[in-house]
NULUMLO-887950 format. One record per atom (N, C-alpha, C): y negated, z negated, x negated. Coordinates in steps of 0.05 Angstrom, whole numbers, padded with zeros to 5 digits, always signed. Example, Ala and Ser with C-alpha at 12.3 -4.5 7.8 and 13.67 -1.06 7.14 Angstrom:
+00114-00156-00264+00090-00156-00246+00066-00156-00264+00045-00142-00257+00021-00143-00273-00001-00157-00258
//
This chain:
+00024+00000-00017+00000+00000+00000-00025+00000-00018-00047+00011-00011-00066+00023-00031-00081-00002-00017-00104-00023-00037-00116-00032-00041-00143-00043-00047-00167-00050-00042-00197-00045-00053-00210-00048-00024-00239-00055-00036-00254-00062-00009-00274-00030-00004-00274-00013-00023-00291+00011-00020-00268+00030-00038-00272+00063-00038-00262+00071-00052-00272+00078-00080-00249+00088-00100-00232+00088-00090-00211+00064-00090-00187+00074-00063-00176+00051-00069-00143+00056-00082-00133+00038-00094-00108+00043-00115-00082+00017-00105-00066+00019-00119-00043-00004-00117-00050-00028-00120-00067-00027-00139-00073-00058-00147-00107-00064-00141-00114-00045-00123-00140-00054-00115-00171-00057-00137-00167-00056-00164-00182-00052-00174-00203-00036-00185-00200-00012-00170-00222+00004-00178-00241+00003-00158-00239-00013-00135-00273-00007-00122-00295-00012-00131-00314-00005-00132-00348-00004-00144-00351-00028-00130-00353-00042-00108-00358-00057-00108-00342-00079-00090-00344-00119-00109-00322-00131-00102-00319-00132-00069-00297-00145-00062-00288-00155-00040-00317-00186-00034-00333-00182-00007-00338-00203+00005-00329-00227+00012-00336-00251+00004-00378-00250+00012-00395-00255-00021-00415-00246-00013-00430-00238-00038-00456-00263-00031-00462-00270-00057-00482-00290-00053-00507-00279-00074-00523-00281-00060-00557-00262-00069-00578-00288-00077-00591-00281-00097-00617-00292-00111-00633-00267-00117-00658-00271-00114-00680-00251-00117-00715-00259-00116-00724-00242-00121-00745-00237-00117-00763-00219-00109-00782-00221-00087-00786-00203-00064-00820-00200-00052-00820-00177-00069-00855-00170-00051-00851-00165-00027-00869-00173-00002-00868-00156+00019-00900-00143+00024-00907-00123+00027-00927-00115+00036-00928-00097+00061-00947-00110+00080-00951-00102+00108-00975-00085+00112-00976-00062+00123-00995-00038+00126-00999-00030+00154-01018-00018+00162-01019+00003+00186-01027+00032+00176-01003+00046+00182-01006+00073+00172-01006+00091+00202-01015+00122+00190-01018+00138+00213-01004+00135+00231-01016+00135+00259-00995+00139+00275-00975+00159+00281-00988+00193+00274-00968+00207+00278-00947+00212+00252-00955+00197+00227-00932+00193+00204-00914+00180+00216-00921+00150+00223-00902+00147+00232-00882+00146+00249-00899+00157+00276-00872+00173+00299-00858+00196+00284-00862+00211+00265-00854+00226+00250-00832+00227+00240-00819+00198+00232-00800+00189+00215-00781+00179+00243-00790+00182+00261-00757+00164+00279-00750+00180+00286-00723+00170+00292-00701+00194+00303-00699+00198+00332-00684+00216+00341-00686+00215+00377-00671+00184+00389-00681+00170+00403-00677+00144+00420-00686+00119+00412-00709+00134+00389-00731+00114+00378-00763+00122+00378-00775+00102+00399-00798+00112+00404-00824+00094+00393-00847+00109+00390-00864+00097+00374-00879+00070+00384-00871+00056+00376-00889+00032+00384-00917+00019+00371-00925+00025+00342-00941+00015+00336-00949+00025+00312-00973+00025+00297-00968+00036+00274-00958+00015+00235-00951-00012+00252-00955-00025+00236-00920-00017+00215-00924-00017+00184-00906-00019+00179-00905-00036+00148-00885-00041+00137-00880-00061+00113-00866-00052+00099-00869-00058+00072-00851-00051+00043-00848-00065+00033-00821-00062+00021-00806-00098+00003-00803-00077-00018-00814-00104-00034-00795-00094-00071-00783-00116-00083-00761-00106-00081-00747-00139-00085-00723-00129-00116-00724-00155-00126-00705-00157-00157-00674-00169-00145-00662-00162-00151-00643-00175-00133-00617-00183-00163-00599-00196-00158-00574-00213-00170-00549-00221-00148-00539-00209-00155-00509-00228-00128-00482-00229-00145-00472-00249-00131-00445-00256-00147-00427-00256-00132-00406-00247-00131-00379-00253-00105-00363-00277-00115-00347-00271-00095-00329-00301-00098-00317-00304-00126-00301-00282-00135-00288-00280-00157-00310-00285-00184-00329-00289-00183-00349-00294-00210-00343-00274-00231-00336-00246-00219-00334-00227-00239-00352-00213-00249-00371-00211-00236-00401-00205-00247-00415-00221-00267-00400-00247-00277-00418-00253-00294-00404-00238-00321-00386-00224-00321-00375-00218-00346-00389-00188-00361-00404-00181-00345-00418-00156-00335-00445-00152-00319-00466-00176-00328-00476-00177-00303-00501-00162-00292-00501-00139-00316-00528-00115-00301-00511-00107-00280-00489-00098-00278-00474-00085-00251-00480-00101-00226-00487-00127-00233-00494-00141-00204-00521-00156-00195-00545-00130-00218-00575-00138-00222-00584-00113-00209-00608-00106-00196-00614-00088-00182-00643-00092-00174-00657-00062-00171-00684-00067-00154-00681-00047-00134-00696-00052-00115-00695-00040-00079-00727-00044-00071-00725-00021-00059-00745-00015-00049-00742-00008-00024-00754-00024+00002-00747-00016+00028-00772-00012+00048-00774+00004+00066-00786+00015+00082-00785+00007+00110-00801-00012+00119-00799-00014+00153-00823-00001+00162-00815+00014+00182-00838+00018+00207-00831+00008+00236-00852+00003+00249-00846-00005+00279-00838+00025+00298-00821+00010+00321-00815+00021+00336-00806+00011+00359-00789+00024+00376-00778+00016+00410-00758+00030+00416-00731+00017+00420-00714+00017+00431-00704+00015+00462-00712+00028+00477-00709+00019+00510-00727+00004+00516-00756+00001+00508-00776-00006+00507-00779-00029+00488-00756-00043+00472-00762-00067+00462-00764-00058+00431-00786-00074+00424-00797-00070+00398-00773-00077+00371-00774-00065+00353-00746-00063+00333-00766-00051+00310-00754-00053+00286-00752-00044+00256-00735-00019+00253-00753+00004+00239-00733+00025+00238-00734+00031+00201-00717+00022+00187-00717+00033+00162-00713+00068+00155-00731+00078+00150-00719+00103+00145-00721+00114+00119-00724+00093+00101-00723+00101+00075-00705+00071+00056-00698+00074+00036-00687+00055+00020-00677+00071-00008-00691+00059-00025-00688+00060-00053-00672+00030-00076-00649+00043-00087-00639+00027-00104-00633+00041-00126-00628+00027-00156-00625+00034-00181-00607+00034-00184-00583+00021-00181-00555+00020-00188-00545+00032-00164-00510+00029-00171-00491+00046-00161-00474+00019-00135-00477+00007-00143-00461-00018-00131-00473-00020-00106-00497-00023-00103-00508-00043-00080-00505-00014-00059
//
């Protein structure tokens, strides 16, 4: 029986990129909150997401996580990372929601 929490996966389960859950996170995290165009940002949702507002936010966050097995410390840029994420407002069946439509990471893992 083939093995691993992502692919690929093998007999003995060790080649997935990244470990088996739960993963425990330390970081550090800009948030910055904006009001951008309004038709930019109806621009970016998909169909059954409607524009609610123009307000939107950007995280830049440093991030570190370790799984259960503490195998990342033996290696531990593979479990160091920066992200960059994108919220804009929106509406779901009229109720107001977060629509990410962008996300940026450096590594392969996360």
């Amino acid at each position: 029986m083939l093995k691993g929490y992502t692919l690929p996966l093998t007999p003995k389960g060790t080649s997935s990129l990244a470990p088996m859950p739960p993963w425990h996170y330390v970081g550090t995290c800009l948030a910055i909150e904006y009001e951008a165009d309004p038709d930019a940002v109806a621009s970016f949702l998909p169909p059954g997401l409607e524009f609610h507002s123009p307000q939107c936010a950007v995280y830049f966050s440093d991030w570190q996580y370790a799984s259960e097995t503490g195998e990342e410390y033996l290696d531990p840029i593979r479990s160091q990372y920066h992200e960059m994420i994108l919220m804009i407002s929106a509406a779901f069946q009229g109720n107001p929601c977060a629509y990410c439509p962008l996300i940026w990471v450096d590594q392969d893992v996360p």
